[in-house]
C-alpha positions as CSV (number, residue, x, y, z in Angstrom):
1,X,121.3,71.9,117.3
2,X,118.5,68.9,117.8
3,X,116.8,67.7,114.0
4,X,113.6,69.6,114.8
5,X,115.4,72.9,115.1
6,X,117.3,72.2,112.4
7,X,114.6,71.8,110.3
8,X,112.3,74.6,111.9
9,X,114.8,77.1,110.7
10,X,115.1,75.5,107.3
11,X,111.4,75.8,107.1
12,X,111.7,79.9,107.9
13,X,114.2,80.2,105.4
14,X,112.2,78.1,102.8
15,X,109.7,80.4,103.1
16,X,111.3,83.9,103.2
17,X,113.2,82.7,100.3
18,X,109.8,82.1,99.0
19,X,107.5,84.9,99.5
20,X,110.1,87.7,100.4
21,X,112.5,88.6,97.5
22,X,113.9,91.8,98.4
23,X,114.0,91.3,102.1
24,X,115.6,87.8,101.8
25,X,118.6,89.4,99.4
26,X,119.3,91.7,102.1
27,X,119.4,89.5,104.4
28,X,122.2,87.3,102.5
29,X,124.3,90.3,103.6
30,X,124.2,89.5,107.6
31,X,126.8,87.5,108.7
32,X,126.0,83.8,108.6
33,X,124.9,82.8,112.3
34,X,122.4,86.5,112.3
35,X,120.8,85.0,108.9
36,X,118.8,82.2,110.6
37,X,117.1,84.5,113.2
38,X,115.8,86.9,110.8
39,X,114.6,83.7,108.8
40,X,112.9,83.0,112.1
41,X,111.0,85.8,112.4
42,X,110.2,86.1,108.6
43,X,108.6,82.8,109.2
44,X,106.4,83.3,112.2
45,X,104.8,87.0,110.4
46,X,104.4,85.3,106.6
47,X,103.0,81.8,108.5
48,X,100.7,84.4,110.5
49,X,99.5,86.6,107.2
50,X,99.0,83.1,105.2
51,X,96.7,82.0,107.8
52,X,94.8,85.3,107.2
53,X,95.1,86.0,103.1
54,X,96.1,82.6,102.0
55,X,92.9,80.7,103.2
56,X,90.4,83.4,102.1
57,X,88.2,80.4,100.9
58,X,87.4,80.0,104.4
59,X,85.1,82.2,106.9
60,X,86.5,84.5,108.7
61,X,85.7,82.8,112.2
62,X,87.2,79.8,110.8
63,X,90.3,81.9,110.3
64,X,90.2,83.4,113.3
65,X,89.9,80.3,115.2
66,X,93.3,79.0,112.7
67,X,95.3,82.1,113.9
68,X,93.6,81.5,117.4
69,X,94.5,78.1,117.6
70,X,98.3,78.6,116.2
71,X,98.8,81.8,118.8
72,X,98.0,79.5,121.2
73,X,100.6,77.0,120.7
74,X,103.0,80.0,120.2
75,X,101.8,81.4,123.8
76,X,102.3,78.0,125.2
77,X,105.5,77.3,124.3
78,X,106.8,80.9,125.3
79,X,105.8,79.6,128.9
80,X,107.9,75.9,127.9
81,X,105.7,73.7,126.9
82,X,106.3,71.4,124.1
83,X,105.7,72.6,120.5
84,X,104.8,70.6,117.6
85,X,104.7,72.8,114.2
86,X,107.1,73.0,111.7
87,X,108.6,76.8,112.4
88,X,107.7,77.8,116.0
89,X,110.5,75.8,117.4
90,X,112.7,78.4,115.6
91,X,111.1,81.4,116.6
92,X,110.7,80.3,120.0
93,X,114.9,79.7,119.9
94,X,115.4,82.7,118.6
95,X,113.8,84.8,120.8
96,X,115.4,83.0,123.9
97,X,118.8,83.5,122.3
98,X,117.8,87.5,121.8
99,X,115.8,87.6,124.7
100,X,113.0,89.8,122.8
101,X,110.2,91.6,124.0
102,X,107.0,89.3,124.0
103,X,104.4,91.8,123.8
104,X,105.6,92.5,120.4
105,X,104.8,89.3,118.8
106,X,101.5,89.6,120.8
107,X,100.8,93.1,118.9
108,X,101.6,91.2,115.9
109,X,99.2,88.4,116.3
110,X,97.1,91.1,117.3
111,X,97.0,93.2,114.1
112,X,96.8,89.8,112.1
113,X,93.4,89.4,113.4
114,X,91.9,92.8,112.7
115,X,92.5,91.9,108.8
116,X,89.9,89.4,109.5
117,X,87.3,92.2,110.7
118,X,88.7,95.5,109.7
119,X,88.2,96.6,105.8
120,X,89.3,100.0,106.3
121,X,90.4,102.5,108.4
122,X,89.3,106.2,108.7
123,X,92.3,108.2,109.8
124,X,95.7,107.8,109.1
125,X,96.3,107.4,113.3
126,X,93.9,104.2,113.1
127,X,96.3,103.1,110.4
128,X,98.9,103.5,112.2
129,X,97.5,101.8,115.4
130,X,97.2,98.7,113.1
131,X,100.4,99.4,111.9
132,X,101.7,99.7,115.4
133,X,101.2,95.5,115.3
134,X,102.2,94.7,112.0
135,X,105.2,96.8,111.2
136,X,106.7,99.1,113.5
137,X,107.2,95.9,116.4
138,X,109.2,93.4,113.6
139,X,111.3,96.7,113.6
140,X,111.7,96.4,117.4
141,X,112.0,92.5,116.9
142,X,115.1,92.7,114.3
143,X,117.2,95.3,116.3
144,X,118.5,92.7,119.1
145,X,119.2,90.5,116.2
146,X,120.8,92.8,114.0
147,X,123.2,94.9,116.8
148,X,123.5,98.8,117.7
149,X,126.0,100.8,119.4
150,X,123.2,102.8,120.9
151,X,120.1,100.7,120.6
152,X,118.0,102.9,122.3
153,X,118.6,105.8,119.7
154,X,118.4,103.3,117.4
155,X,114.8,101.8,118.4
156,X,112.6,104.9,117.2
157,X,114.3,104.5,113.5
158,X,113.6,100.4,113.1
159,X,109.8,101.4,114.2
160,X,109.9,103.7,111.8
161,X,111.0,101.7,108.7
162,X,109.1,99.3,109.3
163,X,105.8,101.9,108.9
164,X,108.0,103.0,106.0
165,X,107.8,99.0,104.5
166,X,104.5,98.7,105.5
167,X,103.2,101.8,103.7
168,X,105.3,101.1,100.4
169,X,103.3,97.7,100.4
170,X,100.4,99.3,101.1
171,X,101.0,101.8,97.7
172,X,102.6,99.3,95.5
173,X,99.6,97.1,96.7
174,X,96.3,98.7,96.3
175,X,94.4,96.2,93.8
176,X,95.5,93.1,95.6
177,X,94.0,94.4,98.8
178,X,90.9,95.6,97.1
179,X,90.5,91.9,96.3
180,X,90.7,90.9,99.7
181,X,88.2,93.2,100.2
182,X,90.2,95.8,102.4
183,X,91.6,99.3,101.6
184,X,94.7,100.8,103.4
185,X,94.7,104.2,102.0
186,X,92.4,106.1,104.7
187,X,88.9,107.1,104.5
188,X,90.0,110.9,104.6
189,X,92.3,110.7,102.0
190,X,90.3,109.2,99.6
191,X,88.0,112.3,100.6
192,X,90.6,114.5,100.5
193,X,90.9,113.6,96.7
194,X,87.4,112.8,95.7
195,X,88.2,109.7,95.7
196,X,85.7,106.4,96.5
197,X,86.0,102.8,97.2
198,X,83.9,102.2,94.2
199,X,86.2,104.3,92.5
200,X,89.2,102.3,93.0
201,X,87.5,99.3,92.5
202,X,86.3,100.9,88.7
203,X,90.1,101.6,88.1
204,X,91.3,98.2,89.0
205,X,88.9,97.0,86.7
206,X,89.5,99.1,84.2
207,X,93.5,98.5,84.9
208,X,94.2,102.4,85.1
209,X,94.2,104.9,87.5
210,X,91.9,108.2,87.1
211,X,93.9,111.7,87.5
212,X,92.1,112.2,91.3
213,X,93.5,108.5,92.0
214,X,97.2,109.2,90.7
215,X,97.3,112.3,92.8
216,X,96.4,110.3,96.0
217,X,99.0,107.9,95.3
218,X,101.5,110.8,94.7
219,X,100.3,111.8,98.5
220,X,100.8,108.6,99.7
221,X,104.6,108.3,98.9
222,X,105.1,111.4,100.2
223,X,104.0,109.8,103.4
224,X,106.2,107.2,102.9
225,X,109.1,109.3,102.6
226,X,108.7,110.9,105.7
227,X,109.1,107.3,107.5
228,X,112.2,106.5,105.5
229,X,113.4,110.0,106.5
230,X,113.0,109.6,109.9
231,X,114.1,106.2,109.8
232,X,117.4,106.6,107.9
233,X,119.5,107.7,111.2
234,X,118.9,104.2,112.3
235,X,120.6,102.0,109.4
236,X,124.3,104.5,110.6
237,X,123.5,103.0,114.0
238,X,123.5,99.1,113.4
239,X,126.4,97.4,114.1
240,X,128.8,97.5,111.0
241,X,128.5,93.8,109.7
242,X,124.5,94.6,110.1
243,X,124.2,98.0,107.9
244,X,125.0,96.5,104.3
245,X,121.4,94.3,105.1
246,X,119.6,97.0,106.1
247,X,120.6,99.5,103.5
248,X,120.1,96.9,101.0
249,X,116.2,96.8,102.0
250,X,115.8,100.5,102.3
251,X,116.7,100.9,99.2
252,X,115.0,98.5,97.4
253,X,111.6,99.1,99.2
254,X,112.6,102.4,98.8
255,X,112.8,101.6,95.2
256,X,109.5,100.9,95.0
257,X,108.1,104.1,95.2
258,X,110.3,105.2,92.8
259,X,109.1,102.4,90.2
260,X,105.6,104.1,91.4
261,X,106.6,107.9,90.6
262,X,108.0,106.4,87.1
263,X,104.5,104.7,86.3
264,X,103.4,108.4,87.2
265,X,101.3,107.0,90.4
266,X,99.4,104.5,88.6
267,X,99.4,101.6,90.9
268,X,96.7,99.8,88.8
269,X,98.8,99.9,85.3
270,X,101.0,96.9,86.6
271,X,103.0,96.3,89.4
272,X,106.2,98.1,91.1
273,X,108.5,96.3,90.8
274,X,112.6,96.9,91.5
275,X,113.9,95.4,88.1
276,X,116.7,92.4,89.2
277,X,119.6,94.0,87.6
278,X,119.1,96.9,89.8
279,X,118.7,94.6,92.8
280,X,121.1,93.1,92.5
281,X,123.2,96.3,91.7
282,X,122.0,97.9,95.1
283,X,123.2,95.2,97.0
284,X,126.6,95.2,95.6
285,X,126.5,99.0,96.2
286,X,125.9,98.3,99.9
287,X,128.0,95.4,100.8
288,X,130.6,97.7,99.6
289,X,130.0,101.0,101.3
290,X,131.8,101.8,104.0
291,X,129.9,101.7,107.6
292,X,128.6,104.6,108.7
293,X,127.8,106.1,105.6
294,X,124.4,107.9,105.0
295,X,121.4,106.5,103.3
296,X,119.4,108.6,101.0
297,X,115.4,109.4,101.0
298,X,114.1,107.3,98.1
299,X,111.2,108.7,95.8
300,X,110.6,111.8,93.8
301,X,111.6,114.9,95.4
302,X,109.2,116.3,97.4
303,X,107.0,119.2,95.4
């Protein structure tokens, strides 16, 4: 492997090791020469969301042009031309090693850029459409990279926990977005519950959650669950050396919501968090469970 590579997977891995925890302890789990690859692709999402979120000090068109400009020179060396960045090197290698599907790193980039225009979203189908981009195709991304037996039975489950992810972030996550000026949980929820905008904005302030608030949250997970359930057939269809990974992040996302049930759905109290002893004692768990073996729905029980 040439320096520049070399040092464009480093840079992946630097920064999943960074901003993704729970995700980068599972992936300790994959066999050496799958770890990089997944590093890869950790890279090119988080590079993508920090030229969204992490220069918020900037215009949106600015931004957009950032993201513009940085798709571009992802486009362009999809089609061979040379690439000078510090990660794209490694996600262009590693999906010419995988051969993956382009269009869904195009969907990707694609949702990236509605976060610059869209602050909200009605239904719980628009949500999904955006999370069509941002979580269900890094599903269909990883399952070259992680093996299956029968990927096509296996492809449905990865989209789904990766709305499953997605939707857990969104929960655990509902004051930091509110600060970026965007809300998640759809408009006809919040109406569902009697719920505003302004109201969560008075409850992050006030760093509580009102009764009507708590109770959408408590709807919310439920939703949640139903991704992890339908997602959980998957994890039983990765190859073996693959499943102890991707148990490892079911559960501990999964984990999450259960941190959320504890705090009795108030997201705005503090943060969910998986304590590290328990981390670390699910990813023991895994790497020690036989292949093949179930995973279980995380959460509350459903009422």
């Amino acid at each position: 492997m040439d320096l520049d590579l070399a040092a464009a997977y480093d840079r992946c891995r630097e920064l999943h090791k960074r901003h993704g925890r729970t995700y980068y302890l599972a992936t300790r789990l994959l066999p050496a020469w799958k770890r990089r690859h997944v590093h890869a692709l950790y890279g090119f999402t988080r590079y993508a969301d920090e030229i969204v979120d992490q220069t918020d000090a900037l215009p949106p068109a600015e931004r957009a042009a950032r993201l513009d400009d940085w798709g571009g020179r992802f486009v362009a060396g999809l089609h061979g031309a040379p690439v000078r960045d510090p990660l794209l090197p490694a996600v262009l290698h590693t999906i010419a090693v995988f051969d993956l599907d382009r269009e869904d790193f195009a969907s990707f980039l694609k949702s990236m850029a509605m976060d610059l225009t869209v602050t909200s979203y009605r239904t719980y189908d628009h949500l999904l459409d955006y999370m069509e981009g941002s979580a269900a195709v890094i599903g269909t991304m990883m399952l070259p990279i992680l093996g299956s037996s029968a990927p096509a039975a296996a492809r449905e489950p990865a989209r789904q926990l990766g709305f499953a992810f997605q939707l857990t972030n969104f929960i655990r996550d509902v004051g930091e977005d509110l600060a970026r000026g965007r809300t998640y949980l759809p408009d006809e929820d919040l109406a569902a519950f009697g719920v505003t905008r302004e109201d969560l904005f008075a409850c992050h302030a006030a760093g509580r959650a009102s009764g009507p608030v708590r109770e959408l949250i408590r709807y919310e997970v439920t939703r949640a669950q139903a991704h992890y359930l339908a997602a959980a057939p998957g994890v039983v269809l990765l190859d073996g050396a693959s499943q102890a990974c991707i148990r490892t992040a079911y559960l501990l996302y999964g984990g999450i919501l259960d941190e959320v049930a504890a705090q009795d759905y108030d997201v705005f109290a503090r943060r969910a968090t998986v304590p590290q002893r328990r981390r670390l004692g699910v990813a023991t768990r895994a790497l020690l469970t036989p292949a093949g073996s179930p995973v279980a729905v995380p959460g509350p029980p459903v009422r």
